[in-house]
C-alpha positions in Angstrom: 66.4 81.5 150.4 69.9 80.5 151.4 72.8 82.6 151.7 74.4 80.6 149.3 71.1 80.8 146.6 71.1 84.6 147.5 74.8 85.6 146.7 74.0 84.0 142.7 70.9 86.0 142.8 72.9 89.1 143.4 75.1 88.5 140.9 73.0 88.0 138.3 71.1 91.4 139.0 74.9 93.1 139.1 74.9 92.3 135.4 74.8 95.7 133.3 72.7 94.6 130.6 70.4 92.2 132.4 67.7 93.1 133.3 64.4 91.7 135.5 62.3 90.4 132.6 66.1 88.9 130.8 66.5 87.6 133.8 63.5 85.9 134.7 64.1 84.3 131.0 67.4 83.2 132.1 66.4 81.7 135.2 62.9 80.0 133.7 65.6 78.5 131.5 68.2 77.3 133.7 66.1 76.3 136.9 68.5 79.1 139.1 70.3 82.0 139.1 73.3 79.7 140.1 72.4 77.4 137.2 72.5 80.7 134.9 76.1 81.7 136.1 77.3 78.1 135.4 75.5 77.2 132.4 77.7 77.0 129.0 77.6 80.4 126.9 76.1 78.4 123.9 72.9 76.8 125.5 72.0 80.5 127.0 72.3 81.4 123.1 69.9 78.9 122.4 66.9 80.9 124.3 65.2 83.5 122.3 65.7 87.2 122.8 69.5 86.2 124.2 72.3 87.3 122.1 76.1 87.6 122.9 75.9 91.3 123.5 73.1 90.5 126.7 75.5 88.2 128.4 79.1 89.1 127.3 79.9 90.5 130.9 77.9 87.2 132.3 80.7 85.3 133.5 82.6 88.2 135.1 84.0 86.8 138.8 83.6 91.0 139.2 79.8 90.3 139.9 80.1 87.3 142.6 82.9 89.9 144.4 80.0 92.4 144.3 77.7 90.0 145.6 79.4 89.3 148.9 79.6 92.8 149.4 76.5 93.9 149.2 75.2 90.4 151.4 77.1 91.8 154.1 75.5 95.6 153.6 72.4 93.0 154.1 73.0 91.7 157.0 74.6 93.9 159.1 71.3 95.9 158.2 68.9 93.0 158.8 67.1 93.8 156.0 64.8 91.0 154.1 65.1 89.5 150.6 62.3 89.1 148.7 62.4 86.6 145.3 60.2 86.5 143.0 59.4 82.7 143.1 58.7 83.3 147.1 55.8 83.0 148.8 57.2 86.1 150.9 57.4 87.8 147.8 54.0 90.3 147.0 51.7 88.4 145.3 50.2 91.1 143.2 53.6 92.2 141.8 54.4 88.8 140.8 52.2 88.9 137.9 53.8 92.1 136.2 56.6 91.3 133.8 59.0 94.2 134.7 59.2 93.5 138.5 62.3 92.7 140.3 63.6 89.3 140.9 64.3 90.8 144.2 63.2 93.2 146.7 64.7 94.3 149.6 62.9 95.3 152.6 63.3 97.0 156.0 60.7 96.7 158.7 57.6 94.8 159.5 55.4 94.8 156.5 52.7 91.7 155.9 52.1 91.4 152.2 49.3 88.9 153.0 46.8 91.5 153.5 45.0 91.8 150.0 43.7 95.4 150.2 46.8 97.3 149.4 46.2 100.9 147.8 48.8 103.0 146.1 48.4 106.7 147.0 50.7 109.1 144.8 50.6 112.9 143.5 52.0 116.3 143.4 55.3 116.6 145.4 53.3 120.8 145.9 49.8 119.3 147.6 47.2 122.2 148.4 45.0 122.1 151.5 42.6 121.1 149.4 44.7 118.0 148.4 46.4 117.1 152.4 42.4 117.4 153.3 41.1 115.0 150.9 44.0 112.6 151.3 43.4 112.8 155.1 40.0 112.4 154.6 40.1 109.5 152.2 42.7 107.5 155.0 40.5 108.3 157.9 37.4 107.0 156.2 39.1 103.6 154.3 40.4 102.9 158.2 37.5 100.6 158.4 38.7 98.4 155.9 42.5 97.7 157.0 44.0 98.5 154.2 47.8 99.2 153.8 48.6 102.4 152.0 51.7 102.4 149.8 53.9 105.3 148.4 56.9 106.6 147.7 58.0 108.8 150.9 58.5 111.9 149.1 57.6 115.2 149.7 53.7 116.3 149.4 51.2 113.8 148.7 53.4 110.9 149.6 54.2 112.0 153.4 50.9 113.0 153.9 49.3 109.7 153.3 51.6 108.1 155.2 51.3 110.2 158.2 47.8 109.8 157.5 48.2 105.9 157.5 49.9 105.9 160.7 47.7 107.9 162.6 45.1 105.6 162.2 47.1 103.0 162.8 47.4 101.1 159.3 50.0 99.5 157.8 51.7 101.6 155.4 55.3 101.2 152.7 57.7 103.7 151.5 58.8 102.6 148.0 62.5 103.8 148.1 64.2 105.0 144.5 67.5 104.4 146.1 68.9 101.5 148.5 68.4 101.1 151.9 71.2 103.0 153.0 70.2 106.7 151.9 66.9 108.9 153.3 65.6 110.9 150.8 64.5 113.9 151.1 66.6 114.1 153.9 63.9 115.6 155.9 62.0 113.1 156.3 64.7 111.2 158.4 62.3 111.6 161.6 59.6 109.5 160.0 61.4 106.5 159.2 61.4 104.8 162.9 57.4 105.2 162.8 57.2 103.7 159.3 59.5 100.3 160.2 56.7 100.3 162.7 53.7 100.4 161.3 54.4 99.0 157.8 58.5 99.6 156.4 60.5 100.5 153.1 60.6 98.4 150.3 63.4 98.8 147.1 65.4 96.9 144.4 68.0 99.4 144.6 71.2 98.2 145.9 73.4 100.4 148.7 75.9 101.2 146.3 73.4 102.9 143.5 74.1 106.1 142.8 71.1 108.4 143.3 69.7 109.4 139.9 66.3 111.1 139.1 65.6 108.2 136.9 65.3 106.0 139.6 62.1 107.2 140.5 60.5 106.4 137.2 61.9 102.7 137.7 60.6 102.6 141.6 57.0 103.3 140.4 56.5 100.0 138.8 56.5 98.7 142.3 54.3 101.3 143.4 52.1 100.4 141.0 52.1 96.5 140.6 52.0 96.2 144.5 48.8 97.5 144.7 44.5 96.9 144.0 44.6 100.5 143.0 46.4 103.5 142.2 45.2 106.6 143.3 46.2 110.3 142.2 45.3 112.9 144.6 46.4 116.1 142.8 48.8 116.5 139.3 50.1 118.7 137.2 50.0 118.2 133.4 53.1 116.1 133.9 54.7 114.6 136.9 55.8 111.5 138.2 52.1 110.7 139.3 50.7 109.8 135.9 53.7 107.8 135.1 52.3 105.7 138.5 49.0 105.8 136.9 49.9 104.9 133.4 51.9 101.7 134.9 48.8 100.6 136.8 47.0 100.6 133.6 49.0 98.4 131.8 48.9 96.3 134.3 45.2 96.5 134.1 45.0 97.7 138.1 42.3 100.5 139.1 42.9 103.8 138.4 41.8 107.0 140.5 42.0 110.2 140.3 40.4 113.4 142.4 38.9 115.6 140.0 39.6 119.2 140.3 38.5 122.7 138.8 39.5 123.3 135.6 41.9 126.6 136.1 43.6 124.8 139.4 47.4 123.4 137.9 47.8 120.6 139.9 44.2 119.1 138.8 45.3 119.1 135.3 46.7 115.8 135.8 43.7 114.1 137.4 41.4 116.0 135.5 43.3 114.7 132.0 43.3 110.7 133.4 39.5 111.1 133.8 38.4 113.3 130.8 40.7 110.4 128.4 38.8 107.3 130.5 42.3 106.6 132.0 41.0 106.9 135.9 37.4 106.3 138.0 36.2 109.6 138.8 37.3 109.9 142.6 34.7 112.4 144.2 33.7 110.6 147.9 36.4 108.2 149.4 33.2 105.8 150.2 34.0 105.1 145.8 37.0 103.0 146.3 35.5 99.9 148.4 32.7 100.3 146.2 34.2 99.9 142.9 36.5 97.8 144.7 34.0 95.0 146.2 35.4 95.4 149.6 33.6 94.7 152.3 33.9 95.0 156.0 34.9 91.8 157.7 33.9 91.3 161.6 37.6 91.4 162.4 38.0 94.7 161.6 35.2 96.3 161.8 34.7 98.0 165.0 32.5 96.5 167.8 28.7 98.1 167.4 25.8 98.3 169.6 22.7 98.8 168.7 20.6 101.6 169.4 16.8 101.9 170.2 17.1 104.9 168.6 19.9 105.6 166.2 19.5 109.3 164.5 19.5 108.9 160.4 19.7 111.8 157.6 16.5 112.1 155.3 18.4 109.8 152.6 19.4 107.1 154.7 15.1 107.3 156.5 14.2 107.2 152.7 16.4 104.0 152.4 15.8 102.5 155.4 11.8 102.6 155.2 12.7 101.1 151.9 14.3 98.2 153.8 11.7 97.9 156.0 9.2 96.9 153.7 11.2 95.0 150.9 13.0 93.1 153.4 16.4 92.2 151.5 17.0 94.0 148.3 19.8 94.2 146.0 22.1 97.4 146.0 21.0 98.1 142.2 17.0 97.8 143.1 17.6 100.3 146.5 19.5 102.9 144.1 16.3 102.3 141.4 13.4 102.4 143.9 15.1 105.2 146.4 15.8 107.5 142.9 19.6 108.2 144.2 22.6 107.1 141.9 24.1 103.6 143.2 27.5 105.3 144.1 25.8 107.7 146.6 23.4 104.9 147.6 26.8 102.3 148.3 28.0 105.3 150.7 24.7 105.6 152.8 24.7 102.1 153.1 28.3 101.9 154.7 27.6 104.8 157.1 24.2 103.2 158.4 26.2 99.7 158.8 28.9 101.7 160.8 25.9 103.1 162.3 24.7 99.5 163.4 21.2 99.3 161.4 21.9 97.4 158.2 24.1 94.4 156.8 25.5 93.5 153.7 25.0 90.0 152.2 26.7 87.8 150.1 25.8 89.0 145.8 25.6 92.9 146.9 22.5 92.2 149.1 21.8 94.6 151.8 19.1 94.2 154.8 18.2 95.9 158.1 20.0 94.5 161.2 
């Protein structure tokens, strides 16, 4: 997009009462946000839902002014604009109605990779909930994927550090612009995220900070993503919001179960019990349910082994194997008498293990 395409763009999202989906009306209409600010007040009229209260302030030379100013905030900042008819733009996102005409975004995130998770929870994670969340990260490694969230405190840092330390890709979802840090703490982690992944936000630098911004910045969370997954949650919380947003948008939802008198498993424990999330129990689940499977790019370099040591379920499985030849994942849970999510986790660890494959229609054989 040109400077000169960008500056009407910026303009048109400076309008108080426009918002994305108006706006996306506007421009569908129009052809560009340029041919919005210079079309005649009575053909806008003319498309449904528009009315002379949505575009009174339209025409305001106020929101050009505004425009410059915030291009220059851009880039002195070298930060990247995203629109929504982009190919740059995230592909996933572009097919939720609420999501904004543009994003703006700060280090070196690739939006081509297609196996982006959402990771969001308490802001007060137990052991029990950093544990699982570095447990799920280290074992989804494997499988590339880039883990998004929104950089807040508790859940949010720790799958991001978790991310990073395993060398993914991962994206803060900022409720503010791209000139404020919050929590303020978490100043010394921003260099390492513009590394390995960056911030994304449709907030501009002069937005004031409000609460409510969050609840607006988890439709990106959420409509970035394959999946949404809620580590921990109280009764209510920002989390579920996430969650609820992902199911309208008819995304996978996860969430870790917890016991019953813990307070931040209410939340998880609600989305399951009311068929609202996939019961997240092993982290093997997600590229099960998912369909992911491990590509010979990423997956890590294995020899085999004359003699490669195997627990009692995976010798049950793999004498199974042995004398079936190739068998469908359904058929190995049925003969083997295991259930076929356990049965999809023993078959990943004995491929990382180097002695069996996966085939095309959910067909598994020994290597």
């Amino acid at each position: 997009m040109s400077e000169d395409e960008l500056i009407y763009v910026l303009a048109l999202q400076h309008v108080p009462k426009i918002g994305d989906v108006t706006a996306k009306k506007l421009i569908n209409y129009c052809g560009s946000a340029e041919a919005v600010l210079k079309e005649k007040r009575q053909h806008l009229l003319k498309i449904d839902g528009i009315g002379l209260s949505t575009i009174k302030g339209l025409f305001n030379s106020e929101h050009l002014k505004a425009a410059e100013d915030e291009l220059q905030f851009i880039k002195e900042n070298k930060i990247s604009c995203l629109y929504f008819t982009e190919d740059l733009y995230p592909e996933k996102l572009k097919h939720c109605i609420d999501a904004p005409i543009l994003l703006f975004q700060k280090g070196n995130v690739n939006l081509k990779q297609q196996r982006i998770i959402s990771i969001v929870g308490t802001r007060r994670i137990t052991t029990f909930g950093v544990a699982f969340c570095e447990k799920l990260i280290e074992q989804l490694a494997v499988f590339n994927p880039i883990i998004v969230s929104g950089f807040a405190y508790g859940t949010d840092i720790t799958a991001q550090k978790a991310a990073m330390k395993h060398n993914l890709q991962t994206i803060g979802c900022l409720a503010h612009g791209l000139n404020q840090v919050y929590p303020k703490t978490h100043k010394k982690y921003i260099a390492n995220v513009e590394k390995n992944g960056g911030f994304l936000s449709d907030f501009w630098s002069t937005d004031s900070f409000d609460r409510n911004n969050f609840l607006k910045r988890n439709r990106i969370i959420a409509g970035i993503s394959q999946a949404t997954i809620v580590i921990e949650s109280a009764e209510k919380g920002g989390s579920l919001v996430t969650a609820d947003i992902a199911n309208s948008y008819n995304r996978d939802v996860f969430a870790v179960p917890g016991r019953v008198t813990d307070s931040q498993s209410l939340g998880c424990n609600n989305l399951i019990k009311f068929q609202q999330a996939h019961v997240l129990s092993n982290p093997l689940d997600i590229p099960y349910i998912l369909n992911w499977e491990l590509e010979t790019k990423t997956q890590p370099v294995i020899q085999k082994q004359l003699f490669v040591e195997l627990t009692a379920e995976e010798k049950i499985i793999y004498d199974y194997l042995k004398e079936q030849d190739k068998q469908l994942l359904d058929s190995i849970a049925l003969e083997c008498k295991m259930p076929i999510f356990k049965v999809a986790s023993i078959l990943l660890t004995m491929e990382l293990k180097g002695v069996t494959r996966p085939l095309p229609g959910k067909l598994f054989e020994l290597v």
